[in-house]
KOLDO-158097 format. One record per residue (C-alpha): residue number from 0; y negated, z negated, x negated. Coordinates in nm, 4 decimals. Layout:
BEGIN
SITE     i         c2         c3         c1
SITE   NUM          Y          Z          X
...
***
This chain:
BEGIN
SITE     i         c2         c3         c1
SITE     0     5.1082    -2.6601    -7.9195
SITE     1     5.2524    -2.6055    -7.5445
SITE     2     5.2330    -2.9629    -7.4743
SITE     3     4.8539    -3.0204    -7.6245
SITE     4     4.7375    -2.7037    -7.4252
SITE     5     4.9344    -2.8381    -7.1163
SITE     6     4.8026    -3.2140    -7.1692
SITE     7     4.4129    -3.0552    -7.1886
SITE     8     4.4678    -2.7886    -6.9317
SITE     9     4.6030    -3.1116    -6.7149
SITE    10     4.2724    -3.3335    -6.7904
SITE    11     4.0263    -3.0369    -6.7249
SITE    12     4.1916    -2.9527    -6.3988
SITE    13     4.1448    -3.2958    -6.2990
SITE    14     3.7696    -3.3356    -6.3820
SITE    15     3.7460    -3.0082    -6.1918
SITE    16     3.8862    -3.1395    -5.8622
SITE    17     3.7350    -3.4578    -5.8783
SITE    18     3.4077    -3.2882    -5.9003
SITE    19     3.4799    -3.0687    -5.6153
SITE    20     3.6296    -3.3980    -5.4329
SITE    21     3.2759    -3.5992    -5.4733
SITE    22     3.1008    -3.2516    -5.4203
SITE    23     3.2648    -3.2321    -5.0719
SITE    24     3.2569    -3.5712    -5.0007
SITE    25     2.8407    -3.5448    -5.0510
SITE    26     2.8052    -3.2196    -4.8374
SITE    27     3.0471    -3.4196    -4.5703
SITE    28     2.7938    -3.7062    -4.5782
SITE    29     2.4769    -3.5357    -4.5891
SITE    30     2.5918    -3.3661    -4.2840
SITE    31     2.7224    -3.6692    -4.0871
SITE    32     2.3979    -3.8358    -4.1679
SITE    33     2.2252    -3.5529    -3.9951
SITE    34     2.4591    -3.5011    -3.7266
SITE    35     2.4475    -3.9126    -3.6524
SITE    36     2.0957    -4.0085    -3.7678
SITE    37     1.9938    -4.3885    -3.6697
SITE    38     1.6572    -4.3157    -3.4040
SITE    39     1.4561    -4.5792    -3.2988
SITE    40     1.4966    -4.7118    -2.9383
SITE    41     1.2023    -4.8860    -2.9578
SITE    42     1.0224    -5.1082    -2.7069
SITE    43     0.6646    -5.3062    -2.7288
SITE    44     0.6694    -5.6741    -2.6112
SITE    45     0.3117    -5.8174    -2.5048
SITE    46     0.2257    -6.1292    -2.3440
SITE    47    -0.0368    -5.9234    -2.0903
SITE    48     0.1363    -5.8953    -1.7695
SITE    49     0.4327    -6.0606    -1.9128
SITE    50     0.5909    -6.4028    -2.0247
SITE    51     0.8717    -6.3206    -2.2010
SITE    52     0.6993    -6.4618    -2.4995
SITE    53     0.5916    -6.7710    -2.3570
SITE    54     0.9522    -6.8392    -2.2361
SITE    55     1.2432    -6.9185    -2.5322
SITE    56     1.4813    -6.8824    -2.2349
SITE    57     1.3098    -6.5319    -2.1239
SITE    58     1.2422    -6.4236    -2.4475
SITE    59     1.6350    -6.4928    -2.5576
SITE    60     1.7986    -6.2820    -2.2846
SITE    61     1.5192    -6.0343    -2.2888
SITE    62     1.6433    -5.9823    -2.6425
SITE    63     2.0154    -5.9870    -2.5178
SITE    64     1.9263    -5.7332    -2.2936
SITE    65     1.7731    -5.5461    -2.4590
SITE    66     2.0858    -5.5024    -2.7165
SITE    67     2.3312    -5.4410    -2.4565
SITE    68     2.1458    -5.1331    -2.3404
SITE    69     2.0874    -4.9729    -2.7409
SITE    70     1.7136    -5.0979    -2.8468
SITE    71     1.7103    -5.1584    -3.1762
SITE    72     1.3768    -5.2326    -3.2559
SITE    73     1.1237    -5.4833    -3.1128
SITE    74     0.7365    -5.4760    -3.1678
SITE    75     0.6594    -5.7869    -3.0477
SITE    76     0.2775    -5.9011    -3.0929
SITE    77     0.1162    -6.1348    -3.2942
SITE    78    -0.3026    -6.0815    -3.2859
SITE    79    -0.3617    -6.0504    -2.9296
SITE    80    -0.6581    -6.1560    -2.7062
SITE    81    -0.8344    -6.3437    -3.0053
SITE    82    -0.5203    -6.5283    -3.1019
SITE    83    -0.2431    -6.5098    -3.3729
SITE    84     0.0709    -6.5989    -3.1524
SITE    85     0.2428    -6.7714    -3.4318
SITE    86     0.1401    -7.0338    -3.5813
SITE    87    -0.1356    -6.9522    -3.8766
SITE    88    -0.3263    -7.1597    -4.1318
SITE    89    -0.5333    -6.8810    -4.2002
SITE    90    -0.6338    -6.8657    -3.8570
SITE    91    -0.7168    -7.2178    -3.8684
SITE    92    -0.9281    -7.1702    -4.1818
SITE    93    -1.1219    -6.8636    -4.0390
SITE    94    -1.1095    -6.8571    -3.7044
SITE    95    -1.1135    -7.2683    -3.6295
SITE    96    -0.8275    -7.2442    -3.4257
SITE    97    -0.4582    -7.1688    -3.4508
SITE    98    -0.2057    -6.9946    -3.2478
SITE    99    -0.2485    -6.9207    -2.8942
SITE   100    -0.2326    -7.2376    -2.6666
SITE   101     0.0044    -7.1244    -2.4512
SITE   102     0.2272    -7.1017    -2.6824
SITE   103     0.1959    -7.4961    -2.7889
SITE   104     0.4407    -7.5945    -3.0579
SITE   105     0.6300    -7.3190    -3.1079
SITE   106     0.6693    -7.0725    -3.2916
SITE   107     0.7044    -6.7370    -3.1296
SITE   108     0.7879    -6.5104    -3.3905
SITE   109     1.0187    -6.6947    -3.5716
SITE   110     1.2032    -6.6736    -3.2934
SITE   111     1.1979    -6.3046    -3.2088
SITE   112     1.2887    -6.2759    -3.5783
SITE   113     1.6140    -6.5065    -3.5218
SITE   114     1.7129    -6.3869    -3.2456
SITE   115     1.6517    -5.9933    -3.3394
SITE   116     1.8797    -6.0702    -3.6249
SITE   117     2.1337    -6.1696    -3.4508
SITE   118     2.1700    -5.8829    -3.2977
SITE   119     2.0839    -5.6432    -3.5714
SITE   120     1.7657    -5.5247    -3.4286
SITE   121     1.4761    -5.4414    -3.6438
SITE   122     1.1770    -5.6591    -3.6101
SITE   123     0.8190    -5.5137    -3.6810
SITE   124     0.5125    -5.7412    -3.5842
SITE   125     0.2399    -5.5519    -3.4110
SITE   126    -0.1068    -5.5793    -3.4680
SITE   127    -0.1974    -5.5181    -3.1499
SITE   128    -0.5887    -5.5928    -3.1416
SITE   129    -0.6523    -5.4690    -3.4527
SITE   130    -1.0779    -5.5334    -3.5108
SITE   131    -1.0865    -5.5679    -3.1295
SITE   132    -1.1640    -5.8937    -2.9534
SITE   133    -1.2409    -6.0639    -2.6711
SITE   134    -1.6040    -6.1643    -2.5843
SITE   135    -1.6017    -6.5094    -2.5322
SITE   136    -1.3778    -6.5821    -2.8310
SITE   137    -1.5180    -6.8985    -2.9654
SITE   138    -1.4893    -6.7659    -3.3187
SITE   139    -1.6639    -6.4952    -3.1966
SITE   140    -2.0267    -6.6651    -3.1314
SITE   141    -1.9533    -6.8342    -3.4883
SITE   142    -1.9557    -6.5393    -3.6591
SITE   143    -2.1706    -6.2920    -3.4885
SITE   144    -2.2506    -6.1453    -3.8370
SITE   145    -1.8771    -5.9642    -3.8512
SITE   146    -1.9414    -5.7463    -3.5412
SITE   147    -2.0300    -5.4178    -3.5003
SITE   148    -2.3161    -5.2307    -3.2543
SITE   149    -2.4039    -4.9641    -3.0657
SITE   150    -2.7335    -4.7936    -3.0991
SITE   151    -2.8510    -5.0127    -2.8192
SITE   152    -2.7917    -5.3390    -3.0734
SITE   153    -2.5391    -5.4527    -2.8129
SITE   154    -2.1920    -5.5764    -2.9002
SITE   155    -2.0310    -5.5461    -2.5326
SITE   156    -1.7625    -5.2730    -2.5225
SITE   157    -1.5980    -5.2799    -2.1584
SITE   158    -1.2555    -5.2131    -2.1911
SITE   159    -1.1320    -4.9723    -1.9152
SITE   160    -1.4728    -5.0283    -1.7896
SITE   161    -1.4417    -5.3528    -1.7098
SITE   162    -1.3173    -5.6047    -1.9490
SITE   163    -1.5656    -5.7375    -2.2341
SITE   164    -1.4532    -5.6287    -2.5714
SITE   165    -1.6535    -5.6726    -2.8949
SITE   166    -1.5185    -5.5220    -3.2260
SITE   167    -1.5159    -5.6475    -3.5510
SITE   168    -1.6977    -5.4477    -3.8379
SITE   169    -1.4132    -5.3144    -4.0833
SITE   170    -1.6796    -5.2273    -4.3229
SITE   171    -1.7796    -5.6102    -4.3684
SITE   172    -1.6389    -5.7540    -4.6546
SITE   173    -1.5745    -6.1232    -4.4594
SITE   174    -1.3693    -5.9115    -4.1682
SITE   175    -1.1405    -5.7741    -4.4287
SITE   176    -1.0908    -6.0476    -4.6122
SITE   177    -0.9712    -6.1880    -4.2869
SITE   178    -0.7715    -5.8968    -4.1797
SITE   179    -0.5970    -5.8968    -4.5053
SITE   180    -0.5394    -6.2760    -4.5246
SITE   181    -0.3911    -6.2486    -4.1529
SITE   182    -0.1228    -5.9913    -4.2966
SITE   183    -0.0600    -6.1048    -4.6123
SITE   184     0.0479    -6.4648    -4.4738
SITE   185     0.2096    -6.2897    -4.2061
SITE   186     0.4714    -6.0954    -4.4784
SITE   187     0.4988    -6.3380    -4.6909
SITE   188     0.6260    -6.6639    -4.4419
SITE   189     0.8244    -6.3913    -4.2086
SITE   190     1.1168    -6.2434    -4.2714
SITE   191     0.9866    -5.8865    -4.0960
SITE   192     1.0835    -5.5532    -4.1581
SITE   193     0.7717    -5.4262    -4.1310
SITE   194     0.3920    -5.4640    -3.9876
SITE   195     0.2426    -5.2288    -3.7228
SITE   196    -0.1259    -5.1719    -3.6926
SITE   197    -0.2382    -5.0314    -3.3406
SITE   198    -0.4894    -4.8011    -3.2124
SITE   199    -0.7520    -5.0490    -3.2225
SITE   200    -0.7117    -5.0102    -3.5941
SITE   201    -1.0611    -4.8359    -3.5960
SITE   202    -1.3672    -4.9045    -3.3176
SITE   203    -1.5260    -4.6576    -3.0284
SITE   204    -1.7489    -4.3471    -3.1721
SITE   205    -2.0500    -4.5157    -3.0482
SITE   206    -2.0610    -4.8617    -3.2321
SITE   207    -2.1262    -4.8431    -3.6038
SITE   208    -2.5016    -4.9513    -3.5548
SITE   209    -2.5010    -5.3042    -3.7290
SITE   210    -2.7168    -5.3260    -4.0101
SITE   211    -2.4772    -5.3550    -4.2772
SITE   212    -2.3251    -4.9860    -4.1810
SITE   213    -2.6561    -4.8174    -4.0888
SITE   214    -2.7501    -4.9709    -4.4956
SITE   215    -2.4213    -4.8362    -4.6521
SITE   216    -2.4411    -4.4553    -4.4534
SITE   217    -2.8155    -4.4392    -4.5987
SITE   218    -2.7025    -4.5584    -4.9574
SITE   219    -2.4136    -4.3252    -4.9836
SITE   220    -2.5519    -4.0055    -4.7404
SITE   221    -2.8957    -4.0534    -4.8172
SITE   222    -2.9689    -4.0187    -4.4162
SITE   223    -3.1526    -4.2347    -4.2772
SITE   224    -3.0911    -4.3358    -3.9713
SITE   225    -2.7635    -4.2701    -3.8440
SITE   226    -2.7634    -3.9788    -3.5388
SITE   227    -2.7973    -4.1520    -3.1949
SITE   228    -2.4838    -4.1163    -3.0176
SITE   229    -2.3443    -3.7864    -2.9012
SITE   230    -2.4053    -3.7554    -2.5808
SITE   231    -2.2235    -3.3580    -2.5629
SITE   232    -1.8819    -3.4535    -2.6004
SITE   233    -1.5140    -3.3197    -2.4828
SITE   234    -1.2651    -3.4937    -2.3784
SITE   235    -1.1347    -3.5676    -2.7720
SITE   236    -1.4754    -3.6947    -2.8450
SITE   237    -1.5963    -3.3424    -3.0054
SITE   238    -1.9066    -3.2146    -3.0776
SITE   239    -2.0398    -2.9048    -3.2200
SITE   240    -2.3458    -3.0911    -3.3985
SITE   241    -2.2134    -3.0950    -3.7315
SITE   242    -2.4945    -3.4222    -3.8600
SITE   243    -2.2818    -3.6175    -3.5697
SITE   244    -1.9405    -3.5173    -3.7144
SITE   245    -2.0436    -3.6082    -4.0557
SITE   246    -2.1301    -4.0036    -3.9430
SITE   247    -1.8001    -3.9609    -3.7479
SITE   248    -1.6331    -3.8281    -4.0397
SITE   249    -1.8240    -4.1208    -4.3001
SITE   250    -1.6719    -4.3838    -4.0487
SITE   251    -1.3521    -4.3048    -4.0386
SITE   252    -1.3183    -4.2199    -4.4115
SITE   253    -1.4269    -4.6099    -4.4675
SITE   254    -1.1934    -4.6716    -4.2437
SITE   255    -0.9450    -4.4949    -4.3937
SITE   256    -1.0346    -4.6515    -4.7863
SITE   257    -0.9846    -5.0055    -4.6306
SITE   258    -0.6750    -4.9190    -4.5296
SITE   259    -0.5410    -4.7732    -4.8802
SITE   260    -0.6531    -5.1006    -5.0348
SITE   261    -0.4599    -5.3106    -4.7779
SITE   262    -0.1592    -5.1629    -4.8059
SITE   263    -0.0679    -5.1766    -5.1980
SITE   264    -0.1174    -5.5202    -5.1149
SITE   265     0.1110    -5.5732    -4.8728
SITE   266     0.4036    -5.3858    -5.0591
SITE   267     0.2771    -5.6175    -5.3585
SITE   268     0.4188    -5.9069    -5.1288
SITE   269     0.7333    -5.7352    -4.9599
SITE   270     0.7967    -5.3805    -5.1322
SITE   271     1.0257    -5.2595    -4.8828
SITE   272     0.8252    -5.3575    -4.6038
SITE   273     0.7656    -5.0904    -4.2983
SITE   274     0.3918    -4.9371    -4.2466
SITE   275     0.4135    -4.8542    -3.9014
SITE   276     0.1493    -4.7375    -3.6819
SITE   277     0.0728    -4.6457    -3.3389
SITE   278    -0.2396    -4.4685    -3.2571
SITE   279    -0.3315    -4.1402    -3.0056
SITE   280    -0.2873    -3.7616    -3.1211
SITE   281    -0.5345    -3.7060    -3.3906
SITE   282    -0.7906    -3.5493    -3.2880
SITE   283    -0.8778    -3.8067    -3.0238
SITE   284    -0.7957    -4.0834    -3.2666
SITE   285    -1.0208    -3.9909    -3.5315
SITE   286    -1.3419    -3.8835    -3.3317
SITE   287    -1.2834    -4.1135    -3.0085
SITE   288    -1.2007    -4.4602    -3.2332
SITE   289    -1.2572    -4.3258    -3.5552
SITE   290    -0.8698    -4.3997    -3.6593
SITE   291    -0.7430    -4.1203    -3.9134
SITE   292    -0.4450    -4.1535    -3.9315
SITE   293    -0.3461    -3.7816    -4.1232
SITE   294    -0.6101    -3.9101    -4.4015
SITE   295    -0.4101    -4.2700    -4.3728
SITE   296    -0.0784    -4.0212    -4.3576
SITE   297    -0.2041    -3.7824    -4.6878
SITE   298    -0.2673    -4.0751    -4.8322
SITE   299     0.1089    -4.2287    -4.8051
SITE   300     0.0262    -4.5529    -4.6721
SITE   301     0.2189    -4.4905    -4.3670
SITE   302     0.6205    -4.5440    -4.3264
SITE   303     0.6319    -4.4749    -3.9484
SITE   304     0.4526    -4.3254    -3.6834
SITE   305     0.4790    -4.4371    -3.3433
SITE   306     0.2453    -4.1683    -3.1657
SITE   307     0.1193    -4.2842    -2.8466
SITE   308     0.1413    -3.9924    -2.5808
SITE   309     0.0884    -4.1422    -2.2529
SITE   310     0.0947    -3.8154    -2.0412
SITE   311     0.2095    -3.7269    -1.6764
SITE   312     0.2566    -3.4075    -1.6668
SITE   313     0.5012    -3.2397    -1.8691
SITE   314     0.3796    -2.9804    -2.0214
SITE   315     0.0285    -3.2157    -2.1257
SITE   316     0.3042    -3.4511    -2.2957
SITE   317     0.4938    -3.1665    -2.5206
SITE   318     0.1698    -2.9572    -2.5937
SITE   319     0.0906    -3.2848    -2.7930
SITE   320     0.3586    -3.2973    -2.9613
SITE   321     0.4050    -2.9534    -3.0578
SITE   322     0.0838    -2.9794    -3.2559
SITE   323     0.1331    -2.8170    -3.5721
SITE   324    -0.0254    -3.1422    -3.7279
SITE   325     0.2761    -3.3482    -3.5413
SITE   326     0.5544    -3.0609    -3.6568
SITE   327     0.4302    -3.0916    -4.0015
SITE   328     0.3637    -3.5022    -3.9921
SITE   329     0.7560    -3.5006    -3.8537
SITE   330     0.9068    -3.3427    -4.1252
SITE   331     0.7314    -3.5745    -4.4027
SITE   332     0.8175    -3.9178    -4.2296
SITE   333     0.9318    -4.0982    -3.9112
SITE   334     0.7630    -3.9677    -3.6400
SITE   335     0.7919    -4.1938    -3.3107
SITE   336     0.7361    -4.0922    -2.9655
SITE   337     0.5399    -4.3699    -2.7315
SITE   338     0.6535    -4.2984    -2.3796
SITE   339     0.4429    -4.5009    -2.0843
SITE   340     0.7716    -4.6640    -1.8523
SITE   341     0.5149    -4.8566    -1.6492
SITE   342     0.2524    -5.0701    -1.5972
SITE   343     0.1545    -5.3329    -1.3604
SITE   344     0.1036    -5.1826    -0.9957
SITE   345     0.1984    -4.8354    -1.1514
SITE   346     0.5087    -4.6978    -1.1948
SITE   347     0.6269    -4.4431    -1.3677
SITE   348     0.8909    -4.2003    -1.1635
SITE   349     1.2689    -4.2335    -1.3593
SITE   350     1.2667    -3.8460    -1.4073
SITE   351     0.9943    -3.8206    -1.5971
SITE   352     1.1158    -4.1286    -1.8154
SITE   353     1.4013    -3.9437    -1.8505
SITE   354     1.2269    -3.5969    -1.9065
SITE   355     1.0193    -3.7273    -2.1753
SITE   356     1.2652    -3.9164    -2.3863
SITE   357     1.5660    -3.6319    -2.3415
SITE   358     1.2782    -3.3714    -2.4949
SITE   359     1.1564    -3.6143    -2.7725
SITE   360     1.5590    -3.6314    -2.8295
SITE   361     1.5967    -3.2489    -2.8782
SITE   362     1.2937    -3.1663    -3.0774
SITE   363     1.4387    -3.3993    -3.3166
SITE   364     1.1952    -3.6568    -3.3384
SITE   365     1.2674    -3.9807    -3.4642
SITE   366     1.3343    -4.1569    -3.2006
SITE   367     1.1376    -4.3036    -2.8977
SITE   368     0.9506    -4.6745    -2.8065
SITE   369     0.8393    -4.7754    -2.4501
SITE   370     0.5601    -4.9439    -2.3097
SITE   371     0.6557    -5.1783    -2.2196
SITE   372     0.9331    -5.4800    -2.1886
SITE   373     0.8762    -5.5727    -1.8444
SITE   374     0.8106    -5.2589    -1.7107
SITE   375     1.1823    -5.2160    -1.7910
SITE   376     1.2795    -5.3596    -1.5190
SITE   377     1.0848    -5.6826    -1.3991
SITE   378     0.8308    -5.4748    -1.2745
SITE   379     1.0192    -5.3062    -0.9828
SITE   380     0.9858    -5.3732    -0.6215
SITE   381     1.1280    -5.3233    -0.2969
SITE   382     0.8440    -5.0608    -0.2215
SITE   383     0.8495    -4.8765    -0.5037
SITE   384     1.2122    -4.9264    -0.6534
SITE   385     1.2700    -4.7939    -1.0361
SITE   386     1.5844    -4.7146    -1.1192
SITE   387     1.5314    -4.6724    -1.4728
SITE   388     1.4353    -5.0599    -1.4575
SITE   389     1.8153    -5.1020    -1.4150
SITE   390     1.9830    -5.2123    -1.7386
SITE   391     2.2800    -5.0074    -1.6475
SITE   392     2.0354    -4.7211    -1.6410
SITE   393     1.8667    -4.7399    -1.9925
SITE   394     2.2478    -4.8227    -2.1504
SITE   395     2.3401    -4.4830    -2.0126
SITE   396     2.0179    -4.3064    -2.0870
SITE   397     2.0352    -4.4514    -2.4497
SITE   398     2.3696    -4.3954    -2.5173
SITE   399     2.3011    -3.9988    -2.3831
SITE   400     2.0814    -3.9991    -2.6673
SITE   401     2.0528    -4.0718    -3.0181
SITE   402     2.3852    -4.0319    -3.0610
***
């Protein structure tokens, strides 16, 4: 009887500290995990004031560099300027034309791909025109039926006031077919880990015009025409005339429904692939280009959020992030901080670089990206030297952080 209540006692006490042991060994890894999270150190690569994907020799030690000083994920893009800048069939079908000539034979992405896994770094295609293009696209005059207006009937948007822009209509069934066709070839043929779609993901408040909108608002409103464009706006694009916010809010919801049908088709192809998108704060998004991204967010189509805030001054770049829409959005999934680290003939001062990213760090966001590559350090000069354009300097300021 000793022995049997001995052997059991033994075997019971056992389960019991083996549950404790896998109990503690959880708790020990749930808190490492938090303690050491992975953040994105995240950079954008675009071929507009920069060759580094033109080059293979460029584009392999940008990518070598850009390991050695703790990126680990590239968005390098592939619709840009009325071009796919890999090589696409479906372009060739839709558009007439494949990849971008300057790219000739090669093919781009397959090669940021390679060489990104090599070194372990994530690679997520960006979308960067999204259902903007260039005027004198060739495709464009083909298909003048797939753009949108403004009130005027014109399709000219001046970008920065100063380069011609038309956009595509997302509501037009031909667009999205093409949209979708773009992607979907895109996932399948690359190994990627995810897509991003950018800020041009929607079009300006005041296009919308073309006659197949202006026919689908009076079908589904009943109003008849569309308000004339705003002219009583803020900053964000606001009004207080409720009829304009409703054909703001009926854009952007269309918008929005394409978007929940692309998706599920996407993850059809690749289910573990990456929704990540980049737009401006909210409020601006949704009423200045009509991209709503909390519907997109509510709706969970969205993996990561890589929220563009482009700001000088300090406390303009943390007000926008302490949005309670941002705290809330950054508890729910990945939320991304875009920081500007330069631009052609502009740089941006190291301190605030360093300002920026060392606050995104503490409020526990997850992670930063910088626009962009070259502004890294190619775009220094004697004049106006940037020390955070020294490798040396974003090793150290990366391995401060994210730690």
């Amino acid at each position: 009887m000793f022995k049997f209540c001995s052997r059991k006692f033994l075997r019971g006490l056992g389960l019991f500290l083996l549950t404790v042991s896998l109990m503690v060994g959880t708790v020990l890894l749930w808190e490492n995990s938090l303690a050491s999270p992975t953040k994105v150190r995240g950079v954008w690569l675009t071929n507009v004031d920069s060759n580094v994907l033109y080059d293979s020799a460029q584009l392999k030690t940008a990518i070598a560099d850009l390991k050695s000083t703790n990126f680990n994920t590239l968005y390098p893009t592939v619709w840009n300027d009325g071009h796919t800048l890999y090589p696409s069939a479906v372009a060739q079908q839709w558009l007439g034309q494949n990849q971008d000539p300057k790219l000739g034979d090669r093919d781009m992405l397959a090669e940021v791909i390679n060489l990104g896994k090599e070194k372990s770094l994530r690679v997520i295609p960006w979308f960067e025109f999204g259902f903007m293009a260039p005027a004198d696209s060739e495709w464009i005059k083909n298909h003048p039926h797939w753009l949108t207006a403004n009130a005027q009937g014109e399709t000219i948007w001046l970008e920065g006031g100063v380069i011609p822009r038309v956009w595509l209509n997302p509501l037009h069934p031909e667009v999205q077919q093409l949209i979708t066709a773009l992607l979907v070839d895109l996932v399948r043929r690359y190994n990627v880990d995810g897509i991003q779609l950018d800020d041009h993901f929607g079009y300006p408040y005041n296009f919308g015009y073309d006659p197949i909108t202006v026919e689908l608002y009076r079908q589904e409103t009943g109003n008849e025409p569309p308000p004339a464009p705003e002219l009583n706006l803020n900053q964000n694009c606001v009004s207080s005339d409720p009829v304009w916010q409703q054909w703001t809010d009926w854009r952007s919801a269309k918008i929005s429904r394409y978007v929940q049908s692309l998706v599920p088709i996407l993850k059809a192809v690749k289910p573990d692939l990456i929704i990540s998108i980049s737009p401006n704060p909210q409020t601006f998004s949704k009423n200045c280009f009509l991209l709503d991204w909390q519907t997109w967010h509510q709706a969970g189509v969205v993996d990561e959020l890589v929220l563009q805030i482009y700001r000088e001054k300090q406390a303009s770049f943390t007000g926008e992030l302490q949005q309670s829409l941002v705290q809330q959005t950054k508890m729910e999934i990945p939320v991304v901080v875009g920081i500007l680290s330069g631009l052609k003939n502009r740089p941006i001062p190291p301190q605030r670089i360093q300002q920026q990213a060392q606050w995104v760090d503490d409020q526990g966001f997850a992670g930063t990206s910088f626009f962009f590559y070259e502004s890294l350090w190619n775009l220094e000069t004697e004049t106006s030297p940037n020390p955070f354009g020294l490798r040396q300097q974003w090793q150290r300021l990366y391995r401060q952080l994210n730690r």
